[in-house]
C-alpha positions as CSV (number, residue, x, y, z in Angstrom):
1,X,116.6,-78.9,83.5
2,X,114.0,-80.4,82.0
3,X,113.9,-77.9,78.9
4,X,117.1,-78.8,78.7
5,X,117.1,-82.7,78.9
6,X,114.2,-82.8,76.6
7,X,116.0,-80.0,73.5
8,X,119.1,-82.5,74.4
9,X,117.9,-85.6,73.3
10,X,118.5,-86.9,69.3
11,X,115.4,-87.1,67.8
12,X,116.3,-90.8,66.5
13,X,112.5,-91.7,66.2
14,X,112.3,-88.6,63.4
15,X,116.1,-89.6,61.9
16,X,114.8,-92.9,61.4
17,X,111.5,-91.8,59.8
18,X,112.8,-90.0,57.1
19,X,115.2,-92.2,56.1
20,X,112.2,-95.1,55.8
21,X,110.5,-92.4,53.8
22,X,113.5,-91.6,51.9
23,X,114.4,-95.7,51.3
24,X,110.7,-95.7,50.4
25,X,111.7,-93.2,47.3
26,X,114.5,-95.1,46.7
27,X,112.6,-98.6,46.0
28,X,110.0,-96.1,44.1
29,X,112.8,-95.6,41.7
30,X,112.6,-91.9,42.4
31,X,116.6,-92.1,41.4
32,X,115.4,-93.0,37.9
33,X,112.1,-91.1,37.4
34,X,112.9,-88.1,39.2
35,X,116.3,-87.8,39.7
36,X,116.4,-84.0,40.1
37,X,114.1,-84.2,42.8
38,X,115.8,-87.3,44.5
39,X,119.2,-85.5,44.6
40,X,117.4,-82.7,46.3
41,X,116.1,-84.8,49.1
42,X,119.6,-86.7,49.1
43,X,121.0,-83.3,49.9
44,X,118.7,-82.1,52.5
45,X,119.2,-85.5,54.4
46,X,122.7,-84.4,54.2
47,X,122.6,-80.9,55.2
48,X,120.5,-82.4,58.3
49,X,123.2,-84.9,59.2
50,X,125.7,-82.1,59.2
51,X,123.6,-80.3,61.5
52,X,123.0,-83.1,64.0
53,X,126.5,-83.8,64.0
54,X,127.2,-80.4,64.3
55,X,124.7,-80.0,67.5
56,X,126.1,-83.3,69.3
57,X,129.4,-81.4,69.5
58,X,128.1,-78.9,71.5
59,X,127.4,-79.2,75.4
60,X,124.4,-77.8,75.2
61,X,122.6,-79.2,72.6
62,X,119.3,-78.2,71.1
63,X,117.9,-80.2,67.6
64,X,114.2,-78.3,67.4
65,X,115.6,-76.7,64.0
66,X,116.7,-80.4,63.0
67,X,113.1,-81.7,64.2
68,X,111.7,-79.2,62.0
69,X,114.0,-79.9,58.7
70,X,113.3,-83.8,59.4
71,X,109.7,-83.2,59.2
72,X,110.0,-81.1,55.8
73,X,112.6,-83.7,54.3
74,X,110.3,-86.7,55.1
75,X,107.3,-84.9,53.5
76,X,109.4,-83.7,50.8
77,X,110.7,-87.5,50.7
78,X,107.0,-88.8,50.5
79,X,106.3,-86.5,47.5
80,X,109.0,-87.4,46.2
81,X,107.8,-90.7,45.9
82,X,104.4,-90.2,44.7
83,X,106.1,-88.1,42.0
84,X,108.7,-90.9,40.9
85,X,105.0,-93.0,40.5
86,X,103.8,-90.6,38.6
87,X,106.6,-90.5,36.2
88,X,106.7,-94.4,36.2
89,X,103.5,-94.7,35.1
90,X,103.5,-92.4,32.3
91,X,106.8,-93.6,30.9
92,X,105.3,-96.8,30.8
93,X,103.0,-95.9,29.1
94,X,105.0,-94.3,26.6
95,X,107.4,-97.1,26.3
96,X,104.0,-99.2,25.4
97,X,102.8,-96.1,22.7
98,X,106.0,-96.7,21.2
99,X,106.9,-100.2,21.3
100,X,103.7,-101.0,19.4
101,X,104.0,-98.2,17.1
102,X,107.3,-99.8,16.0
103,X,106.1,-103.0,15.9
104,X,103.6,-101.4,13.2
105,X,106.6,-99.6,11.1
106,X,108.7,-103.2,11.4
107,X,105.9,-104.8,10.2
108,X,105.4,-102.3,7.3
109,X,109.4,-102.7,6.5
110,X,109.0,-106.3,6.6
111,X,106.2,-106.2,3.9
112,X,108.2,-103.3,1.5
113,X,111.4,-105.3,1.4
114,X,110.4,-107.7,-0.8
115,X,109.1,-105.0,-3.2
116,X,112.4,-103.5,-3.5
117,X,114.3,-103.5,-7.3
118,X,117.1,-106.1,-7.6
119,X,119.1,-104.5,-10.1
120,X,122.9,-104.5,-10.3
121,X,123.1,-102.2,-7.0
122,X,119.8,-102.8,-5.5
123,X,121.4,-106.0,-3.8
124,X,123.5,-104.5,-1.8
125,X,121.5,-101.9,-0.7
126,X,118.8,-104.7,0.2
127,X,121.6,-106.5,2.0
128,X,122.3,-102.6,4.3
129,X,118.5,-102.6,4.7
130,X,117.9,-106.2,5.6
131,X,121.9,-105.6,8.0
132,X,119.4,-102.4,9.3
133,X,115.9,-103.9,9.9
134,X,117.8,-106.7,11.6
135,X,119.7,-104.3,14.3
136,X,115.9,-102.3,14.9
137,X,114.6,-106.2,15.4
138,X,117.2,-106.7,18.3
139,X,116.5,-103.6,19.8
140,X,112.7,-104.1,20.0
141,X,113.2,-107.4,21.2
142,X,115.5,-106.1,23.8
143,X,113.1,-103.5,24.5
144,X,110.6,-105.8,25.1
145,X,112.5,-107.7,27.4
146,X,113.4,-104.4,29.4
147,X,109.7,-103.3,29.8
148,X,108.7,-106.6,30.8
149,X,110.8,-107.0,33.7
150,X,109.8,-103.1,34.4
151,X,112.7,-101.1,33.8
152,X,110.0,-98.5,31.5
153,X,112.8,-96.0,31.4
154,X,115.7,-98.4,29.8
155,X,112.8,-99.8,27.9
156,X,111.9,-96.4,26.6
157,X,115.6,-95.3,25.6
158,X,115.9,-98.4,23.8
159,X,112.9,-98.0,21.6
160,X,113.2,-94.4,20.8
161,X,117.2,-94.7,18.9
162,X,115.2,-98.0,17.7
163,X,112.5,-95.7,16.3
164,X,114.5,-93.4,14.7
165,X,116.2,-96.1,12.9
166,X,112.9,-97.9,12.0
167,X,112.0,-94.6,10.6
168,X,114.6,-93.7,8.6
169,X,114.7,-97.3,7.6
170,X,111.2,-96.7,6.4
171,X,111.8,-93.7,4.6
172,X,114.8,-95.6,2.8
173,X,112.6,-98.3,1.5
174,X,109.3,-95.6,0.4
175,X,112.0,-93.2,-1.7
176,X,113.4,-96.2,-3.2
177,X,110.1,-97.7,-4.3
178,X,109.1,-94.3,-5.1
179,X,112.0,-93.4,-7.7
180,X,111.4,-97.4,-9.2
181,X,108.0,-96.5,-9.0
182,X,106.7,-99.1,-7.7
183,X,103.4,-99.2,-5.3
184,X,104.1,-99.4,-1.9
């Protein structure tokens, strides 16, 4: 009886665990960072509920397996976490390489544009540059405001189509000043 009572009983102190550990990925932004690895652990807490729902339908019931896959899933949920951290920091990171490496090629653009011929259709294609530079601006600023408030991710999406416009932007304005020959 007592083998019985005690293989009987929901583990709710080990249910309860894992989901803290799991809500502890969750505020890590694990969904964000690592989301291949979060909707692994989402599953396994799934396949467990299944199984403890499973097991209270049956008169005799026994959760040592769902003991067991509790244990793996918080550890899993844990690493999880320290992985998503991880990741965090090293987009940040990145987000800060490349926000500042714009700022560099915005600043560069800024300088060149003045340089640029005025002749009969070099005003128009100042005013597409200038309509250009003005849309990268935006976007860095916007980027700025996303890694500030710490979404490093959003912040780091944002910045690389801004750096690819930057860029091209750049290489717009050196073949231009190149074919006037002018110094850049």
């Amino acid at each position: 009886v007592a083998v019985l009572a005690s293989c009987g009983k929901k583990p709710q102190v080990e249910i309860d665990a894992t989901n803290a550990a799991i809500a502890a990925a969750q505020a890590a932004e694990a969904n964000v960072y690592v989301p291949g690895e979060f909707a692994a652990l989402q599953d396994s807490m799934n396949a467990i509920n299944a199984t403890i729902t499973e097991v209270d339908g049956k008169l005799f019931k026994n959760y040592k397996t769902v003991v067991a896959d509790l244990a793996a899933t918080k550890t899993l949920a844990e690493q999880v976490s320290a992985n998503a951290a991880v990741k965090k920091e090293a987009v940040k990171k990145e987000a800060e390489t490349l926000l500042n490496d714009i700022k560099a090629v915005v600043a560069e653009n800024a300088k060149l544009l003045p340089k640029l011929p005025r002749g009969k259709e070099g005003a128009a294609v100042i005013e597409a540059i200038k309509a250009d530079l003005g849309t990268v601006d935006a976007a860095v600023v916007e980027a700025q405001g996303l890694y500030d408030k710490g979404a490093y991710m959003d912040a780091l999406n944002k910045i690389k189509a801004a750096s690819e416009k930057a860029g091209s932007v750049n290489a717009e304005i050196k073949e231009v000043l190149t074919q006037a020959r002018i110094k850049f």
